[in-house]
C-alpha positions, -999 to 999 in steps of 0.1 A, spaced: 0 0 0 10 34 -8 15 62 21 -22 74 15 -38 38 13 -37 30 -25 -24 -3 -39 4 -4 -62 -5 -15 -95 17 -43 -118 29 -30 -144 4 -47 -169 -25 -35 -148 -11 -2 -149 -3 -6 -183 -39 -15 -193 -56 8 -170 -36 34 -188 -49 27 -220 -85 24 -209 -81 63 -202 -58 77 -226 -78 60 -252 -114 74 -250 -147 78 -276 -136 122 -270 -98 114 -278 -106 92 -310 -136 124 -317 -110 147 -317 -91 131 -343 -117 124 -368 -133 164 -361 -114 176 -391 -138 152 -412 -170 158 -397 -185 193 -416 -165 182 -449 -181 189 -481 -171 175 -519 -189 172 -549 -190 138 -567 -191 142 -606 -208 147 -631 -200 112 -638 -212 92 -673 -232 61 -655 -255 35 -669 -260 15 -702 -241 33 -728 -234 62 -710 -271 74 -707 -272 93 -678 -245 118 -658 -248 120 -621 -234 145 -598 -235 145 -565 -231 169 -529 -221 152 -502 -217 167 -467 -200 144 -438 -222 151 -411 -209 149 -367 -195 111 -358 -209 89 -335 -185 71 -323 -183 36 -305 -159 20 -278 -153 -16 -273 -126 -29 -249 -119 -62 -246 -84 -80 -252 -80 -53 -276 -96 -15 -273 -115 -15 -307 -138 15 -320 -163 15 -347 -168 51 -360 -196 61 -378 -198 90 -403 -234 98 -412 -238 115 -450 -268 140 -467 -263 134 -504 -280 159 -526 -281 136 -557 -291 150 -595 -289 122 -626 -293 141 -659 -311 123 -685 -303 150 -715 -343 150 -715 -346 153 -678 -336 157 -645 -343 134 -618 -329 143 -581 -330 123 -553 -321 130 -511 -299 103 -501 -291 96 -465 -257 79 -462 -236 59 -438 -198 52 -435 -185 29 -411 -150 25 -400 -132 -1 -377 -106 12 -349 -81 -4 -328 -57 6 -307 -19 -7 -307 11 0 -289 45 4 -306 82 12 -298 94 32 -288 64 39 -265 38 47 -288 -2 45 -288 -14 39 -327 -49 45 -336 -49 21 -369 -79 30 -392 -93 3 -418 -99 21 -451 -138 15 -459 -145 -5 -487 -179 4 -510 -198 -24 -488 -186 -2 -457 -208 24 -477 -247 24 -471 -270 50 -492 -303 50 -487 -321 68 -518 -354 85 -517 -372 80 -553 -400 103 -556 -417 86 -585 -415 49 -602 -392 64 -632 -371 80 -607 -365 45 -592 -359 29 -620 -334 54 -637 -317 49 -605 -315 10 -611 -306 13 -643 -277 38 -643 -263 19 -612 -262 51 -592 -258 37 -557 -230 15 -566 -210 44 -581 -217 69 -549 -207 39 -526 -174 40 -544 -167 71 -549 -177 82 -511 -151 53 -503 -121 61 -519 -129 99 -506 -129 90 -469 -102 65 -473 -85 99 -486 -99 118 -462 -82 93 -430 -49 96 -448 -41 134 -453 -14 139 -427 -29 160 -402 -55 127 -392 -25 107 -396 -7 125 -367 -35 129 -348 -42 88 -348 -6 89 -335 4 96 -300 37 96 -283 36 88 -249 79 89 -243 78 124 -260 50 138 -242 64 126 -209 99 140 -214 75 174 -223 53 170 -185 87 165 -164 101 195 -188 78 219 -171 84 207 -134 
């Protein structure tokens, strides 16, 4: 026991406990708040059976919700809701649709040397892509069907937020390192 009536920890408990608490759903926020807010356009883009129809599309990334898990490993599943203001032009007509969207990515939490907490992201994949269109007529949907529009937006909303987790400012934000900011703490004793 210490001298005010704590137990001392083991190294792995401390170890563990530490990462329980440096580690947090606000911590992992933070580093994904340079998303949230983003805006990009997607297209126009030729889709469908010889080229029928162009789609363009605004997409905004709206707030995260993120989710903890800790078990053996300290795993979080972020979620990045989408409003997609979608427009597929016919030449003869134009058709828009309001899409809500949904991109989830996978989390977890490793230690490396020298004494280093990474936060390793799993690029999403179109399946990690969910769009859910609103058709407001029969020809709407089936225009939508035909031209394949979901599948394109799932892609390119992918490869955009697989961009997006790469740029180097979220890169150094998934990265902390714990030597470096101790040697800053007993700096300013």
């Amino acid at each position: 026991m210490t001298d005010d009536g704590r137990r001392y920890l083991t190294y792995e408990e401390f170890g563990r406990r530490f990462f329980e608490v440096a580690v947090t759903e606000a911590r992992i926020g933070t580093a994904f708040a340079a998303v949230a807010g983003e805006q990009f356009q997607v297209g126009p883009m030729v889709v469908g059976p010889a080229g029928v129809a162009k789609v363009r599309a605004d997409v905004e990334i709206a707030e995260p919700e993120i989710l903890r898990t800790v078990g053996d490993m300290i795993t979080f599943t972020v979620k990045l809701p989408l409003r997609i203001a979608l427009l597929v032009d016919l030449k003869v007509d134009r058709i828009r649709y309001d899409v809500e969207g949904l991109v989830t990515l996978p989390l977890t939490v490793r230690c490396a040397e020298p004494l280093q907490l990474r936060i390793e992201v799993q690029p999403p994949k179109p399946r990690d892509v969910i769009v859910d269109v609103s058709s407001y007529n029969m020809r709407g949907s089936i225009i939508r069907n035909l031209a394949q529009v979901d599948d394109e937006i799932r892609r390119v909303i992918a490869r955009f937020v697989a961009d997006e987790v790469d740029k180097p400012e979220i890169k150094q934000a998934r990265l902390i390192e714990v030597d470096v900011e101790l040697g800053k703490a007993f700096e300013a004793i």
